[in-house]
Backbone as CSV, one residue per row, in Angstrom:
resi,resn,N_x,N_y,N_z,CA_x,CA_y,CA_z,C_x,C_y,C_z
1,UNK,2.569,9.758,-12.621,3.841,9.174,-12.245,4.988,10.056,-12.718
2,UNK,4.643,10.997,-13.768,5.908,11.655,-14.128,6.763,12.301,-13.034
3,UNK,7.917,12.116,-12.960,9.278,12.832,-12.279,8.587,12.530,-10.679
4,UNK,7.774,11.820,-10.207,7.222,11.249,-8.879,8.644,10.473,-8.430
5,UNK,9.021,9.332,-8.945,10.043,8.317,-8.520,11.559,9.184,-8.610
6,UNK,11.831,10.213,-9.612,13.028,10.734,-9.301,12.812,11.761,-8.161
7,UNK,11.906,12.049,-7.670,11.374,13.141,-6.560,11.688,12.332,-5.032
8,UNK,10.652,10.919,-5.310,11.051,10.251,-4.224,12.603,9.508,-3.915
9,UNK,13.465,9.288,-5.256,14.665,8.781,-4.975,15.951,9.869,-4.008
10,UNK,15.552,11.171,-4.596,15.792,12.164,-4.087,15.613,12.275,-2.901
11,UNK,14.467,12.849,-2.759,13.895,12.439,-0.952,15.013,11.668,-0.489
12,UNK,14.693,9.916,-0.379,15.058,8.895,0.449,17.001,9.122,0.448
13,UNK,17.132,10.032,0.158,18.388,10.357,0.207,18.615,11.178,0.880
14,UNK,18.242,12.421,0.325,17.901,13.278,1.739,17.446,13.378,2.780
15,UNK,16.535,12.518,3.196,16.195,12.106,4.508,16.798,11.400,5.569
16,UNK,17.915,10.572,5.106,18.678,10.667,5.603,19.695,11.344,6.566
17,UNK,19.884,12.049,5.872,20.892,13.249,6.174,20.295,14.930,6.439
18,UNK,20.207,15.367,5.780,19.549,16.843,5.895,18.560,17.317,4.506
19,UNK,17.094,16.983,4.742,16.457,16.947,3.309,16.158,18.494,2.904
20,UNK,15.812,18.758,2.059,15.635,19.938,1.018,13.973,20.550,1.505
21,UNK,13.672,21.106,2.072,12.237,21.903,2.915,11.817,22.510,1.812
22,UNK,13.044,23.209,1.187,12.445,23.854,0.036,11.381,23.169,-1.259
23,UNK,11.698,22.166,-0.977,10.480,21.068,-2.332,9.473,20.363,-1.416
24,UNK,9.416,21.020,-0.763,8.066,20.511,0.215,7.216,21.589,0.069
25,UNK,5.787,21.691,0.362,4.591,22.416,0.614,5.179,22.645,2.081
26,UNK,4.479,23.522,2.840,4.971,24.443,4.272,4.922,23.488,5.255
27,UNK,3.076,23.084,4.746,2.961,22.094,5.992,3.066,20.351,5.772
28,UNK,3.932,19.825,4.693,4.659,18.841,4.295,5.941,18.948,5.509
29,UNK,6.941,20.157,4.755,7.825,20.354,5.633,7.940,20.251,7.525
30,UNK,6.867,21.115,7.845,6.423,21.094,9.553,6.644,19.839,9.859
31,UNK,5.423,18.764,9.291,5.936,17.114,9.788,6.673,16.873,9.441
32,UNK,7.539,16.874,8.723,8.951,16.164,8.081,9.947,16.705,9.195
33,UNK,10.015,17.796,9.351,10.843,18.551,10.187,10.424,17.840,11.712
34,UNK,9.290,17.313,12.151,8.882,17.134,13.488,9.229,15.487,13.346
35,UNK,8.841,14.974,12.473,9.435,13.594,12.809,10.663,13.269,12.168
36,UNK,11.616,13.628,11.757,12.390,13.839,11.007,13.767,12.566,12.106
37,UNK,14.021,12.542,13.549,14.893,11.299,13.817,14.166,10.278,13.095
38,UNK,13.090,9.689,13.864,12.254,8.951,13.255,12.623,8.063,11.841
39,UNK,12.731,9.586,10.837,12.424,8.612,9.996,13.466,7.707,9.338
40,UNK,14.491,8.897,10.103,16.366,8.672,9.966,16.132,7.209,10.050
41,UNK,15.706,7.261,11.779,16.323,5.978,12.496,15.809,4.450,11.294
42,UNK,14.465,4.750,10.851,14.032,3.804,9.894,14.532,3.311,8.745
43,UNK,15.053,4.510,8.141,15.846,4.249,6.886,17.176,3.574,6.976
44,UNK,17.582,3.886,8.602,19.285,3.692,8.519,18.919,2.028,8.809
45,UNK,18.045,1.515,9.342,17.382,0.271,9.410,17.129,-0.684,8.515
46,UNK,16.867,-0.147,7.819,16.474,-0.210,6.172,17.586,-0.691,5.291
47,UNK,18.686,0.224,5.363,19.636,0.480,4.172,19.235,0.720,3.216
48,UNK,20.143,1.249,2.442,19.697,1.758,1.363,18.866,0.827,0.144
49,UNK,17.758,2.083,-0.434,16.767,1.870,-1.236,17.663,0.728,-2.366
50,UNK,17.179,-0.378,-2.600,17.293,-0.960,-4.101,16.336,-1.175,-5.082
51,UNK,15.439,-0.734,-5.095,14.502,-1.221,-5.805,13.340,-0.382,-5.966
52,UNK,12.735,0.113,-6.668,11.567,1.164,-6.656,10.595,0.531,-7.867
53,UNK,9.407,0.145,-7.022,8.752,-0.742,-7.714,7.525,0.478,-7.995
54,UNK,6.747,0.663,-8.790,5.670,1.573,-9.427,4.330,0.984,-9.039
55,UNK,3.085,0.794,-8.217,2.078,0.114,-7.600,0.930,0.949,-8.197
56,UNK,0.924,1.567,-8.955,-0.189,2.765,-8.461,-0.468,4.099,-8.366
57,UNK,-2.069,4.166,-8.869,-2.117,5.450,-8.091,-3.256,5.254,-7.140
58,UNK,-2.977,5.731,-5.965,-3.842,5.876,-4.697,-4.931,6.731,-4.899
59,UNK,-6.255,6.315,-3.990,-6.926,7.207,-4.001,-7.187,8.495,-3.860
60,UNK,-6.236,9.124,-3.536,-6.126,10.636,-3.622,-5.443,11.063,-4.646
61,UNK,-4.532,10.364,-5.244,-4.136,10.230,-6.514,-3.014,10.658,-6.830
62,UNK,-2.262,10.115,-5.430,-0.741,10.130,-5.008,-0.253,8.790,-6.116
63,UNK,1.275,9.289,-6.750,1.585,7.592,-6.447,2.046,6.922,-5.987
64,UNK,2.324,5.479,-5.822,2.714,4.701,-4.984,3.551,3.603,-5.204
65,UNK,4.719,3.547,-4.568,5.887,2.820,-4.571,6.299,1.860,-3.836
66,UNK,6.338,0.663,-3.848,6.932,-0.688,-2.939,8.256,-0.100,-3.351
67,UNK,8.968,0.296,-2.496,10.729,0.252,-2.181,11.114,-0.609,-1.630
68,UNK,12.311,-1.488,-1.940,12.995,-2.730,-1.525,14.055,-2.455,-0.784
69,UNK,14.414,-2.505,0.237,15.356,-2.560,0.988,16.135,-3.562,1.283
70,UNK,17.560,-3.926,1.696,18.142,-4.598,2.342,17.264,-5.759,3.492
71,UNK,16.944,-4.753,4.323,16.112,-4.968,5.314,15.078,-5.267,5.655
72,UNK,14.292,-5.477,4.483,12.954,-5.472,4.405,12.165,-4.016,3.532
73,UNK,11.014,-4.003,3.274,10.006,-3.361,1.851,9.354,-2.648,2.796
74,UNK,9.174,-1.500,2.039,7.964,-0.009,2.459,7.483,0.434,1.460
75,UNK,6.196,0.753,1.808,5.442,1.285,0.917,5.241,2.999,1.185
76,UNK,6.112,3.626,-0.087,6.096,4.865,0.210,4.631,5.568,-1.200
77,UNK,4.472,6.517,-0.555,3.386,7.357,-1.471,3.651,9.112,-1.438
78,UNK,3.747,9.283,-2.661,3.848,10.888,-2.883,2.901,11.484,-3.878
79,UNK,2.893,12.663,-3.504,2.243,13.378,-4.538,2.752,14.773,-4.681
80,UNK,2.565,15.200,-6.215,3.776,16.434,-6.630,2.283,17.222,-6.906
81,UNK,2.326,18.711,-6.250,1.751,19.398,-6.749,1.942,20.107,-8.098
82,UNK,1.448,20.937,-8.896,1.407,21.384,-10.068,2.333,22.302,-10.276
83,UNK,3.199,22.894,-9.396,4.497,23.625,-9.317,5.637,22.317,-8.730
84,UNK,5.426,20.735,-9.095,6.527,20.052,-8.841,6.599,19.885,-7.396
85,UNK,6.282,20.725,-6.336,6.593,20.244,-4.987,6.006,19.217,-4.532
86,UNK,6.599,18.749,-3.636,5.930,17.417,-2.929,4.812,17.672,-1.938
87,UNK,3.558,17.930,-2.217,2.394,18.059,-1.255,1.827,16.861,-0.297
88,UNK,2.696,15.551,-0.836,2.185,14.922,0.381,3.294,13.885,0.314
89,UNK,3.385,12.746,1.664,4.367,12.254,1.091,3.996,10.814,2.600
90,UNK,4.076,9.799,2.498,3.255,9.032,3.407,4.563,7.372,3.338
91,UNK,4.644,6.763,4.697,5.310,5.423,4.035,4.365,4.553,5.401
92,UNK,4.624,3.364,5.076,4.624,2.054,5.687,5.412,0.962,5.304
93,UNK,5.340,0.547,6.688,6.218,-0.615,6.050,5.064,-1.353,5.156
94,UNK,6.003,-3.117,4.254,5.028,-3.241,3.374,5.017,-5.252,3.379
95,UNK,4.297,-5.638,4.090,3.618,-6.683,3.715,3.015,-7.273,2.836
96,UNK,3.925,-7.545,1.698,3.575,-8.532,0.228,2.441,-9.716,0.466
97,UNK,1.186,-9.926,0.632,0.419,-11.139,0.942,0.592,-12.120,-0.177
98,UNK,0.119,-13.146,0.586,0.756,-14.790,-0.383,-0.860,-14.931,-0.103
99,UNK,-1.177,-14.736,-1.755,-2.393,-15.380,-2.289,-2.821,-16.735,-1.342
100,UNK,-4.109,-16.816,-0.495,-4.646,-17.929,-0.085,-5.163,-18.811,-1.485
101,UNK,-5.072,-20.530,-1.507,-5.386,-20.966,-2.299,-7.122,-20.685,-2.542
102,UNK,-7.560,-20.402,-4.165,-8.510,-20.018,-4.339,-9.487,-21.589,-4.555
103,UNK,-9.137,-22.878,-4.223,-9.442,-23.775,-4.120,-10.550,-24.144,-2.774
104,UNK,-9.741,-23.520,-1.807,-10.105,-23.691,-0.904,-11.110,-22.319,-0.417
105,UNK,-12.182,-21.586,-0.854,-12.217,-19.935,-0.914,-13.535,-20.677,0.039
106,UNK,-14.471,-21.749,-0.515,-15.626,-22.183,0.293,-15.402,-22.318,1.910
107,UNK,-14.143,-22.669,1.986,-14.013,-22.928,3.523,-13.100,-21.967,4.212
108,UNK,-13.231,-21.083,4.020,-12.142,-19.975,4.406,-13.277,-18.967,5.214
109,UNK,-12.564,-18.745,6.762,-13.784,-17.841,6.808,-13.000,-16.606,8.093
110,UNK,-13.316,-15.509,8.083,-12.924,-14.706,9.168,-12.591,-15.013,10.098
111,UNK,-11.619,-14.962,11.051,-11.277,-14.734,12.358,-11.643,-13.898,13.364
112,UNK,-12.822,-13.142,14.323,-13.071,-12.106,14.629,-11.825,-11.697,15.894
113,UNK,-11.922,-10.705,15.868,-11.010,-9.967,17.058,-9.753,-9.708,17.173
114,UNK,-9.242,-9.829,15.245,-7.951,-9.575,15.125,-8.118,-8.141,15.657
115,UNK,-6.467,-7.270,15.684,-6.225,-6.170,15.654,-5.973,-5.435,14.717
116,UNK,-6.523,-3.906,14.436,-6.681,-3.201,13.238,-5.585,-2.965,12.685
117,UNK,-5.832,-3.235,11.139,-4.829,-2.674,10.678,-5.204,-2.608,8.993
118,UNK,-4.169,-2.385,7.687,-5.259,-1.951,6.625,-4.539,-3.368,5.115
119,UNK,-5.538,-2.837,4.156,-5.244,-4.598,3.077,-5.370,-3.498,2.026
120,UNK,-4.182,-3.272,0.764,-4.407,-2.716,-0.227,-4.262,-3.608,-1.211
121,UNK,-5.272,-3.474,-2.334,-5.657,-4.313,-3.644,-5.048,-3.744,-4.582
122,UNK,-4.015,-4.354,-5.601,-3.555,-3.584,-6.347,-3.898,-4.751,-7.707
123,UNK,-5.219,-4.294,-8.799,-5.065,-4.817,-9.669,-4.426,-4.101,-11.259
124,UNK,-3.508,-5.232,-11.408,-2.351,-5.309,-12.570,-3.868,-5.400,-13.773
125,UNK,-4.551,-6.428,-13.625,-5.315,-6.801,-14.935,-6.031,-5.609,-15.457
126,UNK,-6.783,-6.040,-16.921,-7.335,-4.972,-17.767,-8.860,-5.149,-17.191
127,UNK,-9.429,-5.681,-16.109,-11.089,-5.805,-15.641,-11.312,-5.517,-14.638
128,UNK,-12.547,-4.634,-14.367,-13.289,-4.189,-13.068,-12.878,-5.452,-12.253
129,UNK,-12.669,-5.314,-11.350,-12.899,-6.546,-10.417,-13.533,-5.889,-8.872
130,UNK,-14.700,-6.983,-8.381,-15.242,-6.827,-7.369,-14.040,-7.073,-5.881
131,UNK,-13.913,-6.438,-4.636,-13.560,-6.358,-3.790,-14.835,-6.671,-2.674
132,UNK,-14.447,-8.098,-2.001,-15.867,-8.845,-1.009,-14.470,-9.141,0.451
133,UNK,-15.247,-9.081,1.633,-14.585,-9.376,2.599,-15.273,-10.392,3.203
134,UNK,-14.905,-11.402,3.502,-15.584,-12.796,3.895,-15.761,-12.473,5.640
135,UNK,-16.945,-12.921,5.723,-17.439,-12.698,6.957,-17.026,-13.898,7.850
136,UNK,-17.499,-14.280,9.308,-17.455,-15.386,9.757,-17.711,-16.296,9.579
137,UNK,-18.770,-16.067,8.897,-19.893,-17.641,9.138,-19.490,-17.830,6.969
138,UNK,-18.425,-17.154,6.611,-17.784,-17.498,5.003,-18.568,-16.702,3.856
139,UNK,-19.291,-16.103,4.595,-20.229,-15.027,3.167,-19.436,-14.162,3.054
140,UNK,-19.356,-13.713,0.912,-18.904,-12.868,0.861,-19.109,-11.490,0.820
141,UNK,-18.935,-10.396,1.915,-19.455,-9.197,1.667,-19.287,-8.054,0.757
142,UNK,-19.815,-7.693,0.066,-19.397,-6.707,-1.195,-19.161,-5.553,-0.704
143,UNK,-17.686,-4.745,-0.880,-16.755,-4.102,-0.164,-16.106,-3.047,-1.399
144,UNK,-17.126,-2.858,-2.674,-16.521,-1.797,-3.582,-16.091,-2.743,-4.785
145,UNK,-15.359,-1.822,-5.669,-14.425,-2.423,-6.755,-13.080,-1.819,-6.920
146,UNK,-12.446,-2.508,-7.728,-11.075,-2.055,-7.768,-10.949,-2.059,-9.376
147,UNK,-10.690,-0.411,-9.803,-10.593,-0.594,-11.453,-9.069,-1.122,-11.963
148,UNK,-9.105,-1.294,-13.185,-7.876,-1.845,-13.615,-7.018,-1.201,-13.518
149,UNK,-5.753,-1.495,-13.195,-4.213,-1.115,-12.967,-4.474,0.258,-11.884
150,UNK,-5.668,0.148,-11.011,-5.513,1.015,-9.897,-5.151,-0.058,-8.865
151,UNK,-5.615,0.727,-7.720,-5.206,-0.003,-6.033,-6.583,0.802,-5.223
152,UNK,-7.330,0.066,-4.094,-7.590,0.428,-3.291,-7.207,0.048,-1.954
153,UNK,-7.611,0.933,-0.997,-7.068,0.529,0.513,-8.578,0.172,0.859
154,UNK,-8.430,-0.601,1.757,-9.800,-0.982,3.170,-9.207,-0.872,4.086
155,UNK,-9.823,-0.878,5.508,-9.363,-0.708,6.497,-9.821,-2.226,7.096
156,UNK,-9.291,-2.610,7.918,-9.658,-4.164,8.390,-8.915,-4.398,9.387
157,UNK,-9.298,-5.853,9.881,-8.674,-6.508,10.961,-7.668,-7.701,10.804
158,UNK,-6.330,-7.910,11.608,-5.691,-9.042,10.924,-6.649,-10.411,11.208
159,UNK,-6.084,-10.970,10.643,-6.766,-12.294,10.060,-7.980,-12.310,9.144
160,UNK,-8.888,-11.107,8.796,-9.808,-11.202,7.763,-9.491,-11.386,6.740
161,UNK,-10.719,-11.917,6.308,-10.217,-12.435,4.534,-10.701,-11.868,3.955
162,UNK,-10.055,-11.418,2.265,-10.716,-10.840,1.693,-10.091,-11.506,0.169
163,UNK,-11.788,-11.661,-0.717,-11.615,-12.066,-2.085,-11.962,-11.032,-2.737
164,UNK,-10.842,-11.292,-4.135,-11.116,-10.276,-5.267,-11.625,-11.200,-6.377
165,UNK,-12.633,-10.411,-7.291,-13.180,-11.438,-7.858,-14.296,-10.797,-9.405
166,UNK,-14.744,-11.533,-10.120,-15.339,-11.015,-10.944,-17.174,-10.889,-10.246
167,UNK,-16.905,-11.710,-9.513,-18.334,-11.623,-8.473,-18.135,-12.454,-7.432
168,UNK,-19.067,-12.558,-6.934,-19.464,-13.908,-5.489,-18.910,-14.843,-5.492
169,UNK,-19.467,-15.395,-6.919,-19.145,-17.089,-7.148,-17.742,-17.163,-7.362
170,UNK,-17.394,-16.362,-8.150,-15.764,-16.732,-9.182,-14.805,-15.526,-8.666
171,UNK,-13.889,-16.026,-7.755,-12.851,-15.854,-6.729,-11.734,-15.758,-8.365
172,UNK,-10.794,-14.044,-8.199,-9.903,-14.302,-8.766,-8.569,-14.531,-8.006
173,UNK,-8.768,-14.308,-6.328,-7.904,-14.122,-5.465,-8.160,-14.001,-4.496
174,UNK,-7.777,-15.038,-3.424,-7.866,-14.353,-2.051,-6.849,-14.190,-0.997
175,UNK,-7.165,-13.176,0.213,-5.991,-12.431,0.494,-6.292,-12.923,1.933
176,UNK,-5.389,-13.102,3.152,-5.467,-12.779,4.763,-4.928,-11.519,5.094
177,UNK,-5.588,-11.033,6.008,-5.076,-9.479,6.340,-3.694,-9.861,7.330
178,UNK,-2.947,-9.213,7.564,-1.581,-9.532,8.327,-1.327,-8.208,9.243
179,UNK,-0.765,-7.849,10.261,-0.322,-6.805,11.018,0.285,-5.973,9.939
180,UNK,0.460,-4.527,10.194,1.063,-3.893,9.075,-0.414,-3.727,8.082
181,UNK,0.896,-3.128,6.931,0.050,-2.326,5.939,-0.083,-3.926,5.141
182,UNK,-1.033,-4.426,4.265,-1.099,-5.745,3.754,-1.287,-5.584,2.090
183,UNK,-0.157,-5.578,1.643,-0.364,-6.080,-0.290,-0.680,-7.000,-0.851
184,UNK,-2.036,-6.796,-1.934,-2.113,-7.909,-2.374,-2.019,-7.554,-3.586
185,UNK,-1.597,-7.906,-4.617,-1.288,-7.764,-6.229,-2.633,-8.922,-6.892
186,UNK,-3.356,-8.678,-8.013,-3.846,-9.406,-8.531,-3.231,-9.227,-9.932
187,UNK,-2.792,-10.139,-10.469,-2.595,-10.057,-11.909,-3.182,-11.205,-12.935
């Protein structure tokens, strides 16, 4: 995380307007430079950044930022190579998920034939926790783990469900997938 968030505050400023190529890697710059209205038009949408929330580090081992906007939240991700430049640099918008009640986890079951889209797990706590995606017929499928105070992504469909958990039985959380990129925080 070091000097990551003053890198990206930077950025989202410059992108705006006319950003700095020079703190980019070559082929960082190329796309930045190629989608570059784009990302204008998004930000000016946006308004300006208030909030730079710290999520993570991603599996490639970028980190990762919920930015708050006026307008609504994106999830931006960077990564500084070892000379400080920005070697990668990625956003979505960002869909905060509202915990499904874990009361109800027995009767909760997939939707098939949503449309694709992806569910990131971000656990806050100090314990392994299992990552299961509930099938149709309500079984839970074992889908990896998520170590403490990391995040993983899955790729999925909206309306699937997915519990985080210390196993099968004992649900610490469960999530619905939503259009968009989908956050779920466990703490």
């Amino acid at each position: 995380m070091t000097g990551s968030e003053a890198v990206l505050r930077r950025l989202l400023k410059e992108l705006r307007t006319a950003p700095d190529y020079a703190h980019m890697i070559p082929t960082l710059a190329r796309t930045v430079r190629a989608s570059l209205p784009e990302i204008q038009w998004e930000l000016a949408s946006l308004g300006e950044a208030k909030l730079f929330e710290f999520r993570g580090v991603g599996s490639w081992g970028e980190n990762v930022y919920a930015v708050h906007f006026p307008a609504g939240d994106a999830e931006w991700r960077i990564l500084l190579n070892g000379d400080g430049m920005v070697a990668e640099l990625e956003h979505h918008t960002l869909e905060q998920a509202a915990p499904l009640p874990v009361t109800r986890f027995g009767s909760l079951r997939t939707k098939a034939g949503g449309e694709p889209t992806t569910i990131e797990f971000l656990n806050r706590t100090g314990n392994v926790l299992r990552v299961y995606r509930i099938d149709e017929d309500g079984e839970p499928r074992r889908q990896g783990t998520v170590e403490p105070h990391r995040m993983v992504t899955r790729p999925t469909h909206v309306s699937e469900v997915w519990m985080i958990g210390k196993d099968a039985l004992h649900p610490v959380t469960v999530f619905e997938a939503t259009p968009g990129l989908t956050a779920g925080t466990i703490n």
